[in-house]
C-alpha positions, 0 to 999 in steps of 0.5 A: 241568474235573471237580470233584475226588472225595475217596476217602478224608479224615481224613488226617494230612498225606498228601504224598508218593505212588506209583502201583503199576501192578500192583497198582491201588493208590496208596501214600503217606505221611502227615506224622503219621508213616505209611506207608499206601495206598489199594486203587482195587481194592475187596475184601470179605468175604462178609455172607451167601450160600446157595441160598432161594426166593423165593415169589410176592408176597414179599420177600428181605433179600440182607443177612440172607438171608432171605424176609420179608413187607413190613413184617415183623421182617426189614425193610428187605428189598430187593427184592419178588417182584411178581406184577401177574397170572398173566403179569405179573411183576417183581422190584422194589427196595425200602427205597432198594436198588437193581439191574441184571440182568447177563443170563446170565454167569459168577457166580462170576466176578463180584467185589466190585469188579466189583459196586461199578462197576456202574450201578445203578437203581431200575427193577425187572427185567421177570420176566412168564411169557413171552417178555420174562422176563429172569430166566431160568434162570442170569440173574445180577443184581445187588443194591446192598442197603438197607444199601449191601451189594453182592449177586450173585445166580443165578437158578437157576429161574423160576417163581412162585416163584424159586430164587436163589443169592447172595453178599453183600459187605461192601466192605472199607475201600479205606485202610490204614496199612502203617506207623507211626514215622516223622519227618515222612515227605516222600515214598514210592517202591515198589521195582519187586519190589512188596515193598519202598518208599524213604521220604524222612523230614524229619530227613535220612533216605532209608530202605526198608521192607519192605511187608510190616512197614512200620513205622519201626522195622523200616526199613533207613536208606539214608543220612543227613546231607541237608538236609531231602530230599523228592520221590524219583526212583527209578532201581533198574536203576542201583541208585540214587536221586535226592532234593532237599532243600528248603534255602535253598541245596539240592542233588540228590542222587544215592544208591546203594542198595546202599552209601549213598554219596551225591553232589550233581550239582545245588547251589545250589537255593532251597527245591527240593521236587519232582524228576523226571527223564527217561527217559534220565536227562539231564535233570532238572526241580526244582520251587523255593519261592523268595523271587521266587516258585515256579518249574520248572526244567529242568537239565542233569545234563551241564553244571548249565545251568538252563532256568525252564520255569514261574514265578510259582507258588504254594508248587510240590510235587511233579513227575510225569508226565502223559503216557509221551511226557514232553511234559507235567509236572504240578505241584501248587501248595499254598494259597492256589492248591490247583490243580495246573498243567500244563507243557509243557516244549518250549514252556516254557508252563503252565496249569492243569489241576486248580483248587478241590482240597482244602487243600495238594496235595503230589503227583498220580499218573497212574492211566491216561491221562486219571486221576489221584489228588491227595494234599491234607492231608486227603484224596486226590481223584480227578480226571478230566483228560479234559477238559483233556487228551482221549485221542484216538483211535476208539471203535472202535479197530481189529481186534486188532493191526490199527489201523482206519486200517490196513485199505483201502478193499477191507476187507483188513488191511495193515500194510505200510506201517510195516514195525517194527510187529510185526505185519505183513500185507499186503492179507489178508481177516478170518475166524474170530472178531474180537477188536474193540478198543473205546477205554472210556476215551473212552466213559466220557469221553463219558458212555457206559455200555454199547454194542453190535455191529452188523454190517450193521445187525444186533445180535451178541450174542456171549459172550466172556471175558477175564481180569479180575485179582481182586487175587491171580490172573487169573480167567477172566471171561465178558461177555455183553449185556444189555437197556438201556431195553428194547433187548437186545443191550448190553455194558457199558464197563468201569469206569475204575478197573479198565481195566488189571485185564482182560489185555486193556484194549482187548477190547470183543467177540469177534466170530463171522463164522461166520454171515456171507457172504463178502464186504463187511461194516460194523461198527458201535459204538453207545454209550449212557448209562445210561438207554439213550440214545444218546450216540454210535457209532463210524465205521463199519469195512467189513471184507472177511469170507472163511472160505473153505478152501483146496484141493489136490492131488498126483497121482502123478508121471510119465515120458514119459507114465506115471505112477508105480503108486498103489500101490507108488509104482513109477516106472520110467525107461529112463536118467538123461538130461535127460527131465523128470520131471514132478510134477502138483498143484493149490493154490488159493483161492476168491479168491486169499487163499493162498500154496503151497508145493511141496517135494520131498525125496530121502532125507533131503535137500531136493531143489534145484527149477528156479526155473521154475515158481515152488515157492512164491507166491501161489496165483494163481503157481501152475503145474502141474506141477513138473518137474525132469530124471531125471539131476538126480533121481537123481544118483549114486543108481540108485534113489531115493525121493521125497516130494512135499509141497504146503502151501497157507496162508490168508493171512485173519487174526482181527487176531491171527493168521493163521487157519490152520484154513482151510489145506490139504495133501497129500503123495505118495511114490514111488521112482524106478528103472531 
């Protein structure tokens, strides 16, 4: 089970919370009297930054900025510029700073919560004048400074004497209170607009507060009158909330937002405090201080029949969610316990999840599977349930949308099978470029901090970007390999605590097959730790690989034999009977991975086409030529033109689309007279 992390102390009391998803933050409340939050985002403000150089034998301060000799007015200075001999070179940590080079990626991509993930290390990064150099012309490394400041910096030559570019942060304090003036505040809901939040105060108040101004004061009173009201359920869609009141005979009430009418569906409850209800709103779960002891109760909302779902707890809190199936409910049990127990609510069982937590747990929020924080008196801790409740799943995860166990033992993509998954194929190769689905959160939970691609065996070393949210807008944020432990080629796991900032979580690389043949190819996922050593790799995914084109043909129509003139376009026919007209063409695939479609149109108008042979199909369907008779062609008209067009499609996929560069087409026109 992991030992709690405190994020942040000296709080005055904080019970209640909220996560907000889209903002990384949590949002709580303090009994002293604030509303507050805490950014899992880290922002900074810049310390120092510009362009220098680095001479041969010295020093640099990132703090400063500035080049120093050892020992000299500027120290502590942070890294040395060590030249061993004329070829053996490298850039040393001092004074307790510490480093990582990220190899050549976007600079200005990088942010100061980006720097503060990073796995930094004592090592010194390898600089000799030869080809083992990583501080090569656009390497970017990164600098945890002597003063616990966070550097990027470029190099922006090599030499004896490097040229760098950099940017100092300061991390900003991640805590902040939003507002103040509130009476002995229970608990905290954000509106889903992001701007506003419901605050439930001891005295009987349900209030909402604009963010932006959040001090009591400024607050918009809900409704009043309840009995000491605690944990929220907020349901906006409906325009309406749900408090409990902690009384020795308390009720559930149910509160519009708009008028503040207010109605008790549950009654009769014993010093209740938690309350959460489930996604149909049918079923509600009450935690309850009573004098036989802490329990959790599942009601009814339909009849008020009650269900104990746990008993025998410790002073039980808040209620939340642990998992989007609503199968496992936590709750937070205060001293002498300090421990948060799992529920499974069908089985009516219970265990702990979290033990040894700080004073007086109130509430926990589900940062992302296996994550959450713990409001405790004095401080919020961070925990990692991954232990307890494992996320499962493969390291690699699949090929875009196409799970790993939905591509056949032939290498191809079918989805087939499960025809209301959204996207469907059926029995297609891969081609173009791969976007592999790499599951970071199991390999931050198996102690991995970087992997690398092989295919075949080989390591790919592609450079692919995504965008990463930097706590205003989505910035285009380029990832490349690095060297671990000497070995090139690894990318690293993306941090936990940001998983959900990247717009696509899941991405691990975008994987080129330019280069590879037709054919069978594996796909292999090696993960190691820190120093490089090997912590596990994925099951191999053997993946059939066809960048071939597709091809094909029209020639000009005929009659009896004689085609139409490729020039004019001219075809000439004696009378309208049933002789054919036949149109010849070819459409075709090395391997069949290919559907065709034949039209014909007359005018303006789709020409209806003898089902035999088929107008459309797999390639390998395909018969030449379409015929249809001259009196059916013509009908009314003496004279008619004609537009044959043929479209053959790839059917390969990248696992996010069908890979349409490799279609083909062609189109004949002609007109038919006597």
């Amino acid at each position: 089970m992991s030992t709690p992390v405190a994020l942040v102390s000296g709080l005055g009391g904080a019970i209640g919370s909220d996560f907000r998803q889209s903002a990384n933050q949590l949002l709580f409340v303090e009994f002293a009297g604030k509303l507050s939050r805490l950014n899992l985002y880290r922002s900074g403000h810049v310390v120092s930054s510009g362009t220098a150089t680095l001479h041969g034998t010295w020093h640099f301060d990132f703090d400063a900025g500035v080049e120093g000799a050892a020992g000299g007015p500027t120290a502590p200075l942070d890294v040395w510029w060590e030249q061993q001999t004329a070829v053996i070179r490298r850039l040393d940590p001092q004074n307790g700073a510490a480093l990582i080079n990220l190899g050549v990626i976007d600079f200005n991509s990088i942010t100061p919560d980006t720097l503060a993930s990073l796995a930094y290390a004592s090592a010194p990064i390898t600089g000799n004048n030869d080809a083992s150099n990583k501080l090569v012309t656009n390497d970017v490394f990164a600098v945890r400074t002597s003063s616990g400041n966070y550097a990027k910096v470029k190099v922006v030559s090599y030499g004896y004497d490097l040229h760098l570019q950099w940017v100092t942060y300061a991390l900003e304090s991640p805590y902040a209170v939003l507002g103040t003036g509130y009476s002995q505040p229970e608990d905290v809901k954000a509106s889903a607009d992001g701007a506003h939040a419901y605050v439930t105060e001891r005295g009987g108040d349900l209030v909402r507060v604009t963010l932006a101004s959040a001090n009591r004061a400024s607050a918009t009173v809900v409704t009043t009158g309840m009995t000491a009201p605690q944990q929220i359920f907020l349901d906006e869609p409906h325009h309406t909330a749900y408090v409990v009141e902690y009384a020795p005979s308390g009720r559930v009430w149910k509160i519009d937002l708009n008028s503040g009418a207010k109605t008790a569906i549950l009654s009769g409850l014993e010093n209740a405090v938690g309350l959460i209800l489930t996604a149909d709103l049918q079923t509600a779960y009450v935690s309850e201080q009573a004098a036989s002891g802490g329990r959790v109760s599942r009601f009814d909302l339909a009849t008020s029949a009650r269900t104990v779902v746990a008993s025998g707890l410790t002073a039980p809190f808040d209620l939340t969610w642990l998992d989007a199936a609503q199968t496992t409910l936590a709750v937070a049990e205060r001293d002498p316990a300090n421990r948060v127990t799992a529920i499974n609510v069908a089985a009516c069982t219970s265990s702990a999840a979290i033990t040894g937590l700080a004073n007086r747990p109130s509430s926990l929020a589900v940062t992302m599977p296996g994550q959450v924080l713990v409001c405790c008196d004095g401080t919020i801790q961070q925990v990692d349930l991954s232990g307890v409740f494992q996320p499962a799943g493969p390291l690699l995860m699949g090929i875009g949308f196409v799970p790993f166990d939905k591509v056949t033992a032939a290498g191809l993509a079918d989805t087939s099978a499960d025809p209301s998954y959204f996207f469907q194929v059926k029995q297609v190769p891969f081609a173009g470029t791969l976007p592999l689905m790499i599951n970071h959160l199991r390999a931050h939970n198996d102690g991995a901090a970087y992997y690398r691609v092989s295919v075949d065996g080989v390591v790919h070393t592609d450079a692919w970007t995504d965008y990463h949210w930097n706590g205003f807008n989505y910035v285009a944020q380029t990832v490349g390999t690095i060297s671990v432990a000497g070995q090139p080629g690894y990318y690293p796991v993306r941090a936990i605590g940001d998983l959900f900032l990247w717009m696509n979580p899941s991405l691990g690389d975008l994987l080129s097959t330019a280069s590879l043949s037709n054919g069978m190819h594996t796909i292999t996922v090696e993960f190691v730790n820190a120093s490089g050593l090997h912590v596990e790799s994925s099951t191999p995914l053997t993946v059939r690989i066809d960048n071939s084109p597709c091809t094909t043909t029209l020639s000009v129509p005929q009659v009896h034999g004689t085609g139409a003139d490729p020039n004019c376009g001219l075809l000439h026919y004696v009378t309208k009977n049933a002789d054919p007209v036949t149109m010849p063409f070819t459409a075709s695939h090395p391997n069949g991975f290919a559907t065709f479609s034949f039209s014909l149109v007359k005018g303006v108008n789709a020409v209806a086409l003898p089902a035999a042979p088929p107008t459309s199909g797999p390639v390998s369907a395909a018969v030449s030529p379409i015929s249809a008779t001259i009196q059916d062609l013509m009908g009314k008209c003496d004279v008619a033109g004609f537009a044959e067009y043929v479209y053959v499609a790839a059917t390969a996929t990248n696992g996010w689309g069908r890979q349409s560069q490799y279609d083909a087409s062609a189109a004949v026109g002609f007109v038919l007279a006597p």
